[in-house]
KOLFIMAR-446256 format. One line per 10 residues: their letters; for each residue x, y, z of N, C-alpha, C. Coordinates in steps of 0.05 Angstrom, whole numbers. Layout:
N
A) X Y Z X Y Z X Y Z | ...
This chain:
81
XXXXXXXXXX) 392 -594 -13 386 -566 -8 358 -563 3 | 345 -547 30 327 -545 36 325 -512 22 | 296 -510 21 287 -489 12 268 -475 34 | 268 -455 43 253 -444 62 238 -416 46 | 208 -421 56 192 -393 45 185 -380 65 | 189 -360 69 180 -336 84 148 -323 78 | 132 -333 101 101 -328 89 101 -283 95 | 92 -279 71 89 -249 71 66 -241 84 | 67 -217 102 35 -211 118 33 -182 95 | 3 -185 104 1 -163 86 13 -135 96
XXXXXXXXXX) 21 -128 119 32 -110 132 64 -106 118 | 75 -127 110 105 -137 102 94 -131 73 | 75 -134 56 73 -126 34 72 -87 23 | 60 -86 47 45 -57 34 73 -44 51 | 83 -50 61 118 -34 74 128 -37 50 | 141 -62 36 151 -69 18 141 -45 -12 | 118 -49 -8 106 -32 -49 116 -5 -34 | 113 9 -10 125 35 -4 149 45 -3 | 159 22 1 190 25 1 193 32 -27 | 186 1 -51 191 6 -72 188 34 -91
XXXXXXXXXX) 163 48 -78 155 71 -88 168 104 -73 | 189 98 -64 204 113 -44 211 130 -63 | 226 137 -83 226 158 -97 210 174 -120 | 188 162 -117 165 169 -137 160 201 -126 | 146 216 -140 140 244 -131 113 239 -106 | 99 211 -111 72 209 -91 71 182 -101 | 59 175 -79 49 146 -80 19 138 -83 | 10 123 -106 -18 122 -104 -37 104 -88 | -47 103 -75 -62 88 -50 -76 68 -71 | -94 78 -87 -119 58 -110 -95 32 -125
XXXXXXXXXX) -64 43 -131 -47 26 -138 -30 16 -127 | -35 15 -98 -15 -1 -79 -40 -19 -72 | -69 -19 -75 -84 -36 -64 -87 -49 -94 | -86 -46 -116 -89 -68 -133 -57 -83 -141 | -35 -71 -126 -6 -87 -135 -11 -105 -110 | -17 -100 -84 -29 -120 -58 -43 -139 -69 | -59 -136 -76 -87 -158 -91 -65 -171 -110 | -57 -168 -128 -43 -183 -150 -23 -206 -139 | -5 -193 -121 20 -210 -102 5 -222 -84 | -29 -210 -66 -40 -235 -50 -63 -243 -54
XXXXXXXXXX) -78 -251 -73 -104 -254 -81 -119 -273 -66 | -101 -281 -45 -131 -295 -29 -128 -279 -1 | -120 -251 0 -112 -228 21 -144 -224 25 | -152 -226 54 -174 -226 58 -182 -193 76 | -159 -181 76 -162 -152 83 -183 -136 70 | -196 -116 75 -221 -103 57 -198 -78 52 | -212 -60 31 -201 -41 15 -189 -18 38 | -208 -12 48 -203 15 74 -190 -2 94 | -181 -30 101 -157 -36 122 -131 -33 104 | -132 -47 77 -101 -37 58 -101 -11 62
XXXXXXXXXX) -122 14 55 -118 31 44 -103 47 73 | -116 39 103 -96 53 118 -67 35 124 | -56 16 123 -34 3 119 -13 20 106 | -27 24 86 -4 37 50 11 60 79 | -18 79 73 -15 108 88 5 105 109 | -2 92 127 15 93 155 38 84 138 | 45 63 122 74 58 117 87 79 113 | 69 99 96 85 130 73 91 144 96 | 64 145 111 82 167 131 103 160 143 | 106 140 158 123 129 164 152 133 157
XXXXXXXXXX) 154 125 127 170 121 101 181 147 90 | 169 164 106 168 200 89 163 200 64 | 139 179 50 131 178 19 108 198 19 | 110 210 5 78 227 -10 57 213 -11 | 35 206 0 13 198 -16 -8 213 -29 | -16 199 -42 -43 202 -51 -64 186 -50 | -93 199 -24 -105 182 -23 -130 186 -42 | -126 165 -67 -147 174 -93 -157 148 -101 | -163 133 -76 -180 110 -71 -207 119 -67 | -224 105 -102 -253 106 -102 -273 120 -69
XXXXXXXXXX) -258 99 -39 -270 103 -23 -264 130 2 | -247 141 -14 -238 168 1 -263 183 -1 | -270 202 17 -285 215 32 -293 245 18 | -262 246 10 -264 274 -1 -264 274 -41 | -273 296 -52 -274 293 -69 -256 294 -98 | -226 298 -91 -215 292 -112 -192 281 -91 | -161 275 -102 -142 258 -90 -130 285 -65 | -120 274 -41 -113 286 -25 -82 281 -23 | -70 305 -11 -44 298 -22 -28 300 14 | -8 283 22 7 282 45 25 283 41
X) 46 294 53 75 300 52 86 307 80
């Protein structure tokens, strides 16, 4: 039996946690970048390249986000739909 692995990009990850989070009421950006980190811990992406990844997936995805990542701009969570 050969076994074949499919190497995941982080792009293939953060589609993937959006998908998974497809019927949630909103998706949280601060917890799609620490479930990213957990599944790729030697992911050498910085916080604000995941954090637009997630986003573009949701929109994409027609998911809600919420961007309530420490490094958001604005001062409490912003909401997309």
């Amino acid at each position: 039996m050969i076994n074949t692995f499919h190497t995941v990009t982080v792009e293939r990850a953060a589609e993937a946690y959006v998908l998974s989070r497809g019927k949630a009421r909103f998706l949280s950006i601060a917890q799609a970048i620490r479930a990213i980190r957990t599944l790729m811990p030697a992911c050498k992406a910085t916080d604000r390249e995941l954090e637009e990844l997630v986003a573009a997936a949701s929109i994409i995805h027609g998911v809600p986000v919420a961007f309530d990542f420490k490094t958001a701009v604005a001062a409490g969570p912003l909401l997309h739909s």
